[in-house]
C-alpha positions as CSV (number, residue, x, y, z in Angstrom):
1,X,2.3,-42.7,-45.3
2,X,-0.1,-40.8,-43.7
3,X,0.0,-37.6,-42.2
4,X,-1.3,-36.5,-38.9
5,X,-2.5,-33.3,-36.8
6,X,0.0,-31.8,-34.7
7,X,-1.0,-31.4,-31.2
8,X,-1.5,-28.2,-29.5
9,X,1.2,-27.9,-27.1
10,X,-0.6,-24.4,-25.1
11,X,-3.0,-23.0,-23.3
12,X,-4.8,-22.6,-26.1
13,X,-6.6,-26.1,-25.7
14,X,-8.1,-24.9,-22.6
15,X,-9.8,-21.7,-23.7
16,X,-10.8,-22.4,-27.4
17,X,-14.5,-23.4,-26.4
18,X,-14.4,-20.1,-23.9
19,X,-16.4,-17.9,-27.1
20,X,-19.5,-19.2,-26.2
21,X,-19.5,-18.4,-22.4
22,X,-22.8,-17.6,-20.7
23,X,-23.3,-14.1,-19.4
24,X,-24.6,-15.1,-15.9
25,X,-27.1,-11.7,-13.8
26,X,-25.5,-11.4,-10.8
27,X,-26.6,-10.6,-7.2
28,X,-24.7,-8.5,-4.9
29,X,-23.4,-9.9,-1.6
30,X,-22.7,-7.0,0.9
31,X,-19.6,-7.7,2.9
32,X,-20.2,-4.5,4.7
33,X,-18.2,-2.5,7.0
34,X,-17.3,-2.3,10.9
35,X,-20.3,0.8,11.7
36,X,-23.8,-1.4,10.8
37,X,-24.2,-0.1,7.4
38,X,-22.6,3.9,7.6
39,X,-18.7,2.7,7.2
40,X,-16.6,2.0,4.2
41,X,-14.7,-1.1,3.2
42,X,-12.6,-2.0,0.4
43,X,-11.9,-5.5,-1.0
44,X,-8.5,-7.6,-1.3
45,X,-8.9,-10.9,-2.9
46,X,-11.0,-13.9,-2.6
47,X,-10.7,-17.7,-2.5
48,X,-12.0,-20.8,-3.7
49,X,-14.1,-21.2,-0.4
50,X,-15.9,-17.5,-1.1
51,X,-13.7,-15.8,2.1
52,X,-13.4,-12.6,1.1
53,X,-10.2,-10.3,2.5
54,X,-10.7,-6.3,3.1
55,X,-9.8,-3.6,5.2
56,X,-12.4,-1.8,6.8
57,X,-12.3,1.8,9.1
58,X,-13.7,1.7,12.3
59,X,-16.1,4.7,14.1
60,X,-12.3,6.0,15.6
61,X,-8.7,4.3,15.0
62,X,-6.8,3.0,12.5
63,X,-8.2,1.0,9.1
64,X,-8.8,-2.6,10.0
65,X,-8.1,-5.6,8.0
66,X,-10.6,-8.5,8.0
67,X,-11.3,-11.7,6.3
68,X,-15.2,-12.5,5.4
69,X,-17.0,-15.7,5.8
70,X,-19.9,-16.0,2.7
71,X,-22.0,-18.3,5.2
72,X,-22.5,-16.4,8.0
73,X,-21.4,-12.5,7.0
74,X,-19.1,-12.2,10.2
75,X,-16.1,-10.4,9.6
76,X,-13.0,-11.6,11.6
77,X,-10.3,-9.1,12.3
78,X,-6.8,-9.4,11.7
79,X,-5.0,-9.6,14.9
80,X,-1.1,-8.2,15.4
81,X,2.1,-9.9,15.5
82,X,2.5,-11.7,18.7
83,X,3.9,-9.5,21.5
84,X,2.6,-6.4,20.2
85,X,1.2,-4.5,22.6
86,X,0.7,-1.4,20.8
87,X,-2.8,-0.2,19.9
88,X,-1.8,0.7,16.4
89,X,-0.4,-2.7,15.8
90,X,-3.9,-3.6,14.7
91,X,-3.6,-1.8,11.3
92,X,-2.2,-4.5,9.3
93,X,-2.2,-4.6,5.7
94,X,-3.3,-8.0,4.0
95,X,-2.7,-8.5,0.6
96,X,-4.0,-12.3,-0.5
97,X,-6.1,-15.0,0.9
98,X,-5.1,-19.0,-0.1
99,X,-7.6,-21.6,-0.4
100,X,-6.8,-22.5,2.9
101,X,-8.1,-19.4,4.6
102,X,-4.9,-17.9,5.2
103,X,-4.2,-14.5,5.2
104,X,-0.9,-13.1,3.6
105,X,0.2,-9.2,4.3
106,X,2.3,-6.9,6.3
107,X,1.6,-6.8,10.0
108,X,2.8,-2.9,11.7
109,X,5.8,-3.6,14.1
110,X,6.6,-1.5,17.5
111,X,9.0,-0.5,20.0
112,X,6.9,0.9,22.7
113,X,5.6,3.9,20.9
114,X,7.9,3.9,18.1
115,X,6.8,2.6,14.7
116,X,9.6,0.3,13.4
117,X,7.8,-0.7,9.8
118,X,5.5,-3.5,8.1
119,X,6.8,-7.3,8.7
120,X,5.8,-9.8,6.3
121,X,3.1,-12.3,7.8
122,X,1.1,-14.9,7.7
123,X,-2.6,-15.1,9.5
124,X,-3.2,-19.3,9.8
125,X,-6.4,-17.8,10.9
126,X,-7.4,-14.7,12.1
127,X,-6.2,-14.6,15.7
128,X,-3.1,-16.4,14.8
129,X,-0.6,-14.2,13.3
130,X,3.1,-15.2,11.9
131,X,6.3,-13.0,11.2
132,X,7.4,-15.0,8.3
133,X,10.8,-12.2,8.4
134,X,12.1,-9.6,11.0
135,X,13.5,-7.4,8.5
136,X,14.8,-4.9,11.6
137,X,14.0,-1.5,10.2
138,X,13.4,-2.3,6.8
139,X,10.1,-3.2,5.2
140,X,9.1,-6.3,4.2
141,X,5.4,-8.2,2.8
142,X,4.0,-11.4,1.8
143,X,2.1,-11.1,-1.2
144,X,1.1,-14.2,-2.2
145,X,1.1,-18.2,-1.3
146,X,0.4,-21.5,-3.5
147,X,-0.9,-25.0,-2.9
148,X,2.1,-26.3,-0.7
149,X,3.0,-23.4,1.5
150,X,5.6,-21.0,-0.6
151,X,5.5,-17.6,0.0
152,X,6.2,-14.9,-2.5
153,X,6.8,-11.0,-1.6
154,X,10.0,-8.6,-1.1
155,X,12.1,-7.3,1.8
156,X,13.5,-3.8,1.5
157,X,17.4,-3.7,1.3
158,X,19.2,-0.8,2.2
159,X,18.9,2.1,1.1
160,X,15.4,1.1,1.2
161,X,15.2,-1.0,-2.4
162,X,12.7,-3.8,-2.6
163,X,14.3,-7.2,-3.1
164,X,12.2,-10.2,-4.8
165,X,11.9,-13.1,-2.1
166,X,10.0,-16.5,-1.5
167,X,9.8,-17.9,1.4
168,X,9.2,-21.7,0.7
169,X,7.1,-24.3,2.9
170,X,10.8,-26.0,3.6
171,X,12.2,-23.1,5.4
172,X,14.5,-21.8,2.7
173,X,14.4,-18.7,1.2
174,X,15.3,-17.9,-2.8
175,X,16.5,-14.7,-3.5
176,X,15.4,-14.2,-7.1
177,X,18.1,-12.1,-8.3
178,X,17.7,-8.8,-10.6
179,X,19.1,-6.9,-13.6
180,X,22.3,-4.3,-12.5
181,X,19.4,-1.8,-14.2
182,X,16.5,-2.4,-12.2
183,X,16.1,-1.2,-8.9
184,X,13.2,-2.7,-7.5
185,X,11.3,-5.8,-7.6
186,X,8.3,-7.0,-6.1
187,X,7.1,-11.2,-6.0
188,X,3.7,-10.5,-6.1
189,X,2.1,-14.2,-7.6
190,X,3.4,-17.7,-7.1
191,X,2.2,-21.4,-9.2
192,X,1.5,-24.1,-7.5
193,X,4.4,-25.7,-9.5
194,X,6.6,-22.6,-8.3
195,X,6.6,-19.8,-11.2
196,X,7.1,-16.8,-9.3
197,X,5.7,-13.6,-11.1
198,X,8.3,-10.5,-10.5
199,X,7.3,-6.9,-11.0
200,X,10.5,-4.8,-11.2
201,X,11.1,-0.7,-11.5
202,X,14.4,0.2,-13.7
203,X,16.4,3.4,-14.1
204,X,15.3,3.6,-17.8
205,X,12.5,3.2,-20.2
206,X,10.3,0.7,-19.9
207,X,10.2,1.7,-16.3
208,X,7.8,-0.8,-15.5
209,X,7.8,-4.4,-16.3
210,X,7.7,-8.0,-15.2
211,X,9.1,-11.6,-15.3
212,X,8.7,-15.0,-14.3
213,X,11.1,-16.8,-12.1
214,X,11.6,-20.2,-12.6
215,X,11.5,-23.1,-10.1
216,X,14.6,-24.0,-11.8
217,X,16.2,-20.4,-11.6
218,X,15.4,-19.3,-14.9
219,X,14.0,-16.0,-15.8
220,X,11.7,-15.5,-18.9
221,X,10.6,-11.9,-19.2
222,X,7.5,-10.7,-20.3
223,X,7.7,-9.0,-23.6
224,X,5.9,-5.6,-24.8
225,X,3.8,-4.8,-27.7
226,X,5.2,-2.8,-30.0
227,X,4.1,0.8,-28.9
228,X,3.5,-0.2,-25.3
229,X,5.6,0.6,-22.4
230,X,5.1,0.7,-18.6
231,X,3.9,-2.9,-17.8
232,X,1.9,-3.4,-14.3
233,X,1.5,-6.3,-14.2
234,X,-1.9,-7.4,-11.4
235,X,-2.5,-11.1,-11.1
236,X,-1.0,-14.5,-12.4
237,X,-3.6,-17.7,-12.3
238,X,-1.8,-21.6,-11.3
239,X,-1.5,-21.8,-15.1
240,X,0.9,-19.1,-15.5
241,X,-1.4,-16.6,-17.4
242,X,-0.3,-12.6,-16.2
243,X,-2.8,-9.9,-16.7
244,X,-1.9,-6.1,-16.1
245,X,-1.8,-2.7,-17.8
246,X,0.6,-0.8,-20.3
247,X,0.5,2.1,-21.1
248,X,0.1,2.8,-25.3
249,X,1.0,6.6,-25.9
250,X,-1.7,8.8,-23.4
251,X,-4.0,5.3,-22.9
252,X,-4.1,2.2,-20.6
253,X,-4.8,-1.1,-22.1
254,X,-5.4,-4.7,-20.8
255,X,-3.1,-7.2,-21.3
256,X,-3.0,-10.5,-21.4
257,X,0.9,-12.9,-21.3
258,X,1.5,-16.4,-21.5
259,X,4.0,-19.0,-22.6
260,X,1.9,-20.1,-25.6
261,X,0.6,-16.7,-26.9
262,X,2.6,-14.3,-25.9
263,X,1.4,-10.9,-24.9
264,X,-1.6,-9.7,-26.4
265,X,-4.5,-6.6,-25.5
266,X,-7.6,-8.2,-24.1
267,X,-10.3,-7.1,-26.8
268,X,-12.3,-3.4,-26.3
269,X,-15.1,-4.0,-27.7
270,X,-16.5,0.2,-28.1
271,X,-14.2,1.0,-25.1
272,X,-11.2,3.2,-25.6
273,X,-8.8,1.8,-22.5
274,X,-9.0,-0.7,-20.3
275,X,-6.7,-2.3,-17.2
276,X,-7.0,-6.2,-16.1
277,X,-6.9,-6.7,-12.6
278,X,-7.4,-10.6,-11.8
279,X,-7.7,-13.3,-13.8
280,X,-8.9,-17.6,-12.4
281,X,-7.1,-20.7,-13.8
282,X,-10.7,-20.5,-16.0
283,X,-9.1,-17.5,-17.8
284,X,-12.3,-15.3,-16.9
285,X,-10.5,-11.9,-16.3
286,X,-12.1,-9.1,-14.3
287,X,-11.0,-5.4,-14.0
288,X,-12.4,-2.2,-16.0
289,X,-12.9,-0.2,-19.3
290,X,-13.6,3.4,-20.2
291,X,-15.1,5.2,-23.8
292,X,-18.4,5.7,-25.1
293,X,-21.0,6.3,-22.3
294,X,-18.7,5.2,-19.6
295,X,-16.1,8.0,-19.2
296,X,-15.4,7.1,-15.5
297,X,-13.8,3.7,-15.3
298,X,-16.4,1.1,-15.0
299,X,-16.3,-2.4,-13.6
300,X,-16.1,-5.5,-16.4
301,X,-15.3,-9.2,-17.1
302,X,-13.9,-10.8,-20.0
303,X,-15.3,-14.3,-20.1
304,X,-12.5,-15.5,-21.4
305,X,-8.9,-14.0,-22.8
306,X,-10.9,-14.3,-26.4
307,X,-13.7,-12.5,-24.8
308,X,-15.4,-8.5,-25.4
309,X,-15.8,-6.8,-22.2
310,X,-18.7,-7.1,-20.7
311,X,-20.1,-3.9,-18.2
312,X,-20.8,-5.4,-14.8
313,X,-23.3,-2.7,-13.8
314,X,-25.5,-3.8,-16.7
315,X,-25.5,-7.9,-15.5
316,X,-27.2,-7.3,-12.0
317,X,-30.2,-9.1,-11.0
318,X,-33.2,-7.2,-10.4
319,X,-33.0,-7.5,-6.8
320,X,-29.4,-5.6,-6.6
321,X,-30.0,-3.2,-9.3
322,X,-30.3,-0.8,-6.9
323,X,-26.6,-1.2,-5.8
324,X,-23.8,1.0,-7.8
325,X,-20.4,-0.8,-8.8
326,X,-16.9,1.2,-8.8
327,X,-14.0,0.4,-11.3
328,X,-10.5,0.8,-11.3
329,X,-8.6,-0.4,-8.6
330,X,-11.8,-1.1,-6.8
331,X,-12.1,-4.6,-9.0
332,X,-10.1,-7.2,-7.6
333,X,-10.6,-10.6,-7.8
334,X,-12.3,-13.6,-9.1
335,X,-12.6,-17.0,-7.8
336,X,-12.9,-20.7,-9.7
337,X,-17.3,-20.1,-8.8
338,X,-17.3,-17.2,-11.1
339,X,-17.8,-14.6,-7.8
340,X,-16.1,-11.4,-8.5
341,X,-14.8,-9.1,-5.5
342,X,-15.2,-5.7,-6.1
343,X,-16.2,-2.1,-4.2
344,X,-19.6,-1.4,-4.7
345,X,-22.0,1.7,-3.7
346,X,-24.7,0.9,-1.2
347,X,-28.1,1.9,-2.1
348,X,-29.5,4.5,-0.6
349,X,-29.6,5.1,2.8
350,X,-30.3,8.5,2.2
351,X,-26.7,8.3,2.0
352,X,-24.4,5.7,-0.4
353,X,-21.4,4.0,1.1
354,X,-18.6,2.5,-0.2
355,X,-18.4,-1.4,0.5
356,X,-16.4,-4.1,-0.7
357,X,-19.0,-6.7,-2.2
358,X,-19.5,-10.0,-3.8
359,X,-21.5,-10.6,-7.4
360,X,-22.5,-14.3,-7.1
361,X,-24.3,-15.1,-9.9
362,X,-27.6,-15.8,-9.5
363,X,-28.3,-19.1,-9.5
364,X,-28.2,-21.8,-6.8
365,X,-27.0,-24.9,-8.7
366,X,-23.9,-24.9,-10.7
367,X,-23.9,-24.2,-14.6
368,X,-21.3,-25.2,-16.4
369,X,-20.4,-22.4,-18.9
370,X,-17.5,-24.1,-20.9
371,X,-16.6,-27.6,-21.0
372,X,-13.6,-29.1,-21.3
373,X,-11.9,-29.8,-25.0
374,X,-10.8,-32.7,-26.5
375,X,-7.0,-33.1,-26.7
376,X,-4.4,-35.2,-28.6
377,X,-1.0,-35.9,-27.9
378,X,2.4,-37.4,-28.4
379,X,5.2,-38.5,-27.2
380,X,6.8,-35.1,-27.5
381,X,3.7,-33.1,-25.1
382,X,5.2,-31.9,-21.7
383,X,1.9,-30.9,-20.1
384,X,-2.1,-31.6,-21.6
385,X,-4.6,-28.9,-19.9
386,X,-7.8,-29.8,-18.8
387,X,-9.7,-27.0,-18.0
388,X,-13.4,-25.9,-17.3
389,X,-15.7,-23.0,-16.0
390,X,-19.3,-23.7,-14.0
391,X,-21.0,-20.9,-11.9
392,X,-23.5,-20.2,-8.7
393,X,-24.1,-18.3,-6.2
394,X,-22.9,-20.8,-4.2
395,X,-19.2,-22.3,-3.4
396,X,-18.5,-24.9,-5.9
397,X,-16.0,-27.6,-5.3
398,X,-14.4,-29.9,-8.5
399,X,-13.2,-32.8,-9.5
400,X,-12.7,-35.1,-12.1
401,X,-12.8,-38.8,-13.5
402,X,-11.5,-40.8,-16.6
403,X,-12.8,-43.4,-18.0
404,X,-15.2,-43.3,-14.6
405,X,-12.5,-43.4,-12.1
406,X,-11.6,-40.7,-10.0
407,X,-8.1,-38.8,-10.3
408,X,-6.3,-37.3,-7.6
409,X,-3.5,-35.4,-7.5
410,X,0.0,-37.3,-6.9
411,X,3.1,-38.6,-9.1
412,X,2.5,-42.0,-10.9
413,X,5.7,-42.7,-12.2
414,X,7.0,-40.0,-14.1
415,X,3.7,-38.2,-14.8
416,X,2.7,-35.9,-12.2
417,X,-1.5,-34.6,-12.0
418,X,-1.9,-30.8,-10.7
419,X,-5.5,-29.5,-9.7
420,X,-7.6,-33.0,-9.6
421,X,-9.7,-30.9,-7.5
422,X,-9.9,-27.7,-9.3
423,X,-11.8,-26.8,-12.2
424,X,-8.6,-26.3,-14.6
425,X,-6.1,-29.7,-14.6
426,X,-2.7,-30.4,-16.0
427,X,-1.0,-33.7,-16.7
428,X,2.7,-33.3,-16.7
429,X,4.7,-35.8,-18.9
430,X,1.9,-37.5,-19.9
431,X,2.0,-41.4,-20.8
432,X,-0.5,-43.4,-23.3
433,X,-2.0,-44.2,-19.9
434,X,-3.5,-40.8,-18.9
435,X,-5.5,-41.4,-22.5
436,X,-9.4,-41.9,-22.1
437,X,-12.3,-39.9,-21.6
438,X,-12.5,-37.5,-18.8
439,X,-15.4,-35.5,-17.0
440,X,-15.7,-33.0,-14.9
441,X,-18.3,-32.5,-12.0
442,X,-19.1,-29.5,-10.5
443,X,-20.6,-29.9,-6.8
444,X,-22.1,-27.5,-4.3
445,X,-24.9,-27.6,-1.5
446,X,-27.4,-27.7,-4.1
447,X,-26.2,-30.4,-6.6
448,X,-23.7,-32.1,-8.8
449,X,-23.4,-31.5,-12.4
450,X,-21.1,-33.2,-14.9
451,X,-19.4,-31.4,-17.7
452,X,-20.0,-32.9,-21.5
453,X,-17.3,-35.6,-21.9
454,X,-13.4,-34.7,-23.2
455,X,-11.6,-37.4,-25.1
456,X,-8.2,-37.4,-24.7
457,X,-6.3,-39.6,-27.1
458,X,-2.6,-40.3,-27.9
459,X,-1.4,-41.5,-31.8
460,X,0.6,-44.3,-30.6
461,X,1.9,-44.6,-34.4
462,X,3.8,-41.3,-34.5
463,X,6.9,-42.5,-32.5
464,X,8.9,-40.1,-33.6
465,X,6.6,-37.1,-32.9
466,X,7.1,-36.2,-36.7
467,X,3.7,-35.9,-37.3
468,X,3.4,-38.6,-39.3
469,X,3.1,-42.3,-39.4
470,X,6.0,-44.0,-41.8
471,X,8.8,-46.8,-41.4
472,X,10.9,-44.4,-39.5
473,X,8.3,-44.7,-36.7
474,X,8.7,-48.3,-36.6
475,X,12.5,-48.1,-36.5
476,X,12.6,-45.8,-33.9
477,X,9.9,-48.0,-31.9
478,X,12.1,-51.0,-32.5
479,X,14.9,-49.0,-30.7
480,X,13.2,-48.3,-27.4
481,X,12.0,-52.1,-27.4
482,X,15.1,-53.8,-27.8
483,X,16.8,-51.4,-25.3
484,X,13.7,-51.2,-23.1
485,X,14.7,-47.7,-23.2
486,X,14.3,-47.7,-19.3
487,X,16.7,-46.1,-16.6
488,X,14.6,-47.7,-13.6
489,X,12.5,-50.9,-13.8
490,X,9.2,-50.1,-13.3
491,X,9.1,-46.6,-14.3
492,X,7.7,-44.9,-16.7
493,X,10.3,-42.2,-17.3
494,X,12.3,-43.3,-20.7
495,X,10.1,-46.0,-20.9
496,X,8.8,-45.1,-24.4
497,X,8.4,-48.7,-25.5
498,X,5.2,-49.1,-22.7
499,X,2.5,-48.7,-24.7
500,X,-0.7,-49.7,-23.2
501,X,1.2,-48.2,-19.9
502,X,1.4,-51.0,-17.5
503,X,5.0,-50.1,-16.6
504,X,6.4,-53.1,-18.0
505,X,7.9,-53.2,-21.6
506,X,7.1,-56.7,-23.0
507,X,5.3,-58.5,-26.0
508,X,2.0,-56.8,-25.0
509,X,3.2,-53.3,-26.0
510,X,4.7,-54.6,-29.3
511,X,1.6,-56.0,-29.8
512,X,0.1,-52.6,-29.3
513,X,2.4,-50.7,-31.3
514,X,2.4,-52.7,-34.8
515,X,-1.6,-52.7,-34.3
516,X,-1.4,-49.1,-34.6
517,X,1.3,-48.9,-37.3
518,X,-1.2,-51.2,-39.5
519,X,-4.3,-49.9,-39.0
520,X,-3.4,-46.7,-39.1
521,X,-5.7,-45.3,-35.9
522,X,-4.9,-41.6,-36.1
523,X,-7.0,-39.4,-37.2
């Protein structure tokens, strides 16, 4: 008998190199404002492509909302809703921009000169605006969209309660339903895979919290720390990571949820309070701290979930030292390049103005800053995570081979691949197949870089997923061969008997099997 390593079945396999992230200098893009210079702007979110969303104020009228493009530095307004004739119908309030370019918000509805309220909406582009509901009189916003079109946000209910809703890609709507105690509840994040993150407002303590909603229906809610309370949560990356802010007696702290780890504070470092505000399927997290030296709040990253906090203002390159850099609220976002979103303070003019602004770090090509781990499963792994982290100051685009062969994203029997073309992958019912050794390339304008190799392996000897490698492995092999243990020819699903994954059970993958019973291959 010999006994093997259990595999890591969380997120866990993705971060654990993240400790020895580089601290990139950053240079400061200037997304500017709608008056050359003299205005204020404030930022929303930013995508994989480097658009950045914001609202801006005009020399007269109403706060406009715009979406940024990194190559050129035009900002495109937000149009209104189609048939809006008013001229405040303009003042729309975007909350999220997809990878796509799309736009996500509320969009100001009229009757003549009557305000009704905010519709949710949908901006393909900027001229092209979308009521995704007419909630009559009530208000209702789109707060967030994933890969294949699903929308997450609320619609007020009377007497004016906010009601969880997504709107998927299909045209059905889910109602995600709510606790007789709570009173409000807010979709604010969805997963490509269709975990919707739900912020909800009770009658009694915690006030604040959040949960996940299922694809499925199921609810899993996200617990406190003993001695927290009041939970906001801010942002929830494709791999189902939440960041936020409790409060722990008079303080705010930065927290960190998922499946595998629960809910943990994001370190401190010598910083006395703290609040996450967005977080990338990397697991860099950017938002703010306050103690020592800093008593306002001051703009910061965490690397990784693992990471200190490192000050923002202190990581600019010598060209944009000159800029000043807001915290709070006023950091937003961060995108799969490492940019980070934020307000920033112009430098003089005489005068300083508020902007929102992009730190790019400064450096043309990409750098890869963690690579991805080597991983081992079994037959009993749901889901191996691939994941990465490069940086530039230039979009970077990913993707990913094994064993020299490029992966896309798509269902191959059973196992579905998610985010062949993002920087952080997952492998859903994996197969002895998906085994091999897998790269990841970073690619921009300026080059291609390839991350240090990841093997991923499988112990075809443990069966039984009992961690060991014993006769019971061989009966329960002999099983699934006799049977086939198939419910559809030429599937993988049930076929546990395929060993060297060809989707046919026959001598070839006994052959396979009492190779690796002998020799005793795992590690």
């Amino acid at each position: 008998m010999r006994v093997i390593q259990n595999v890591a079945a969380g997120l866990g396999l993705l971060f654990a190199s993240g400790l020895a992230f580089a601290q990139p200098t950053y240079d400061v893009l200037d997304v500017g404002d709608l008056q050359n210079g003299i205005g204020t702007s404030s930022p929303r979110g930013i995508n994989n492509s480097g658009q950045v969303l914001g609202t801006a104020s005009p020399a007269s009228g109403a706060a406009r909302g715009f979406r940024w493009e990194p190559g050129t530095g035009v900002k495109n307004l937000l149009s209104a809703l189609p048939g809006q004739i008013n001229s405040n119908a303009v003042s729309v309030d975007p909350f999220f921009i997809g990878n796509d370019g799309a736009v996500l918000g509320g969009a100001p509805v009229y009757n003549g000169a009557s305000f009704v309220n905010f519709h949710a909406a949908k901006w393909t582009d900027p001229t092209t605006a979308i009521e995704i509901l007419n909630s009559g009189s009530q208000r209702s916003t789109a707060n967030a969209v994933n890969a294949l079109g699903d929308i997450a946000g609320y619609e007020n209910v009377p007497p004016g309660f906010s009601r969880p809703r997504v709107w998927r890609a299909d045209g059905t709507t889910v109602l995600i339903p709510l606790l007789p105690s709570e009173t409000i509840g807010i979709a604010q994040r969805i997963t490509d895979d269709g975990r919707t993150l739900v912020y909800v407002n009770q009658s009694g303590a915690p006030y604040f919290k959040a949960f996940i909603h299922g694809p499925s229906g199921t609810r899993t809610d996200i617990p406190f720390i003993p001695g927290t309370e009041q939970f906001t949560p801010a942002d929830m990356n494709n791999l189902g990571q939440v960041v936020g802010v409790v409060r722990q007696g008079s303080l705010s702290k930065a927290i960190i949820w998922d499946e595998a780890g629960g809910t943990r504070f994001l370190l401190l470092g010598t910083m006395t309070q703290s609040g996450a505000m967005g977080i990338n399927d990397a697991g860099a997290i950017v938002g703010w701290v306050q103690g020592p030296g800093f008593p306002a709040q001051t703009a910061a990253v965490w690397y990784t979930p693992q990471s200190n906090p490192v000050i923002l203002s202190q990581r600019l390159s010598t060209t944009s030292a000159a800029w000043g850099l807001i915290g709070g609220e006023g950091v937003s976002d961060i995108n799969e390049s490492g940019w980070i979103v934020l307000t920033g303070l112009t430098p003089p003019k005489p005068g300083r103005f508020q902007h929102a602004v992009v730190l790019a770090p400064a450096y043309p090509c990409p750098v890869f800053s963690d690579h991805p781990d080597n991983v081992r499963f079994n037959y009993a792994t749901q889901t191996i995570f691939l994941g990465a982290a490069a940086s530039s100051n230039q979009v970077i685009t990913y993707s990913w081979k094994r064993n020299g062969q490029p992966v896309t994203d798509g269902l191959y029997g059973a196992t579905r691949v998610i985010g062949a073309s993002t920087n952080s992958m997952r492998i859903q019912n994996p197969t002895p197949a998906w085994a091999g050794e897998w790269i990841c390339y970073a690619s921009n304008a300026c080059s291609t870089v390839e991350s240090t190799p990841a093997q991923v392996t499988i112990c075809l000897a443990d069966f039984n997923n009992d961690g060991q490698v014993d006769d019971a492995d061989f009966s329960t092999f002999a099983v699934s061969y006799n049977v086939l243990d198939c419910f559809d020819p030429g599937m993988i699903q049930g076929c546990r008997a395929d060993m060297n994954g060809d989707y046919v059970v026959d001598d070839a993958d006994f052959i396979v099997f009492v190779l690796a019973y002998t020799e005793l291959v795992c590690p």
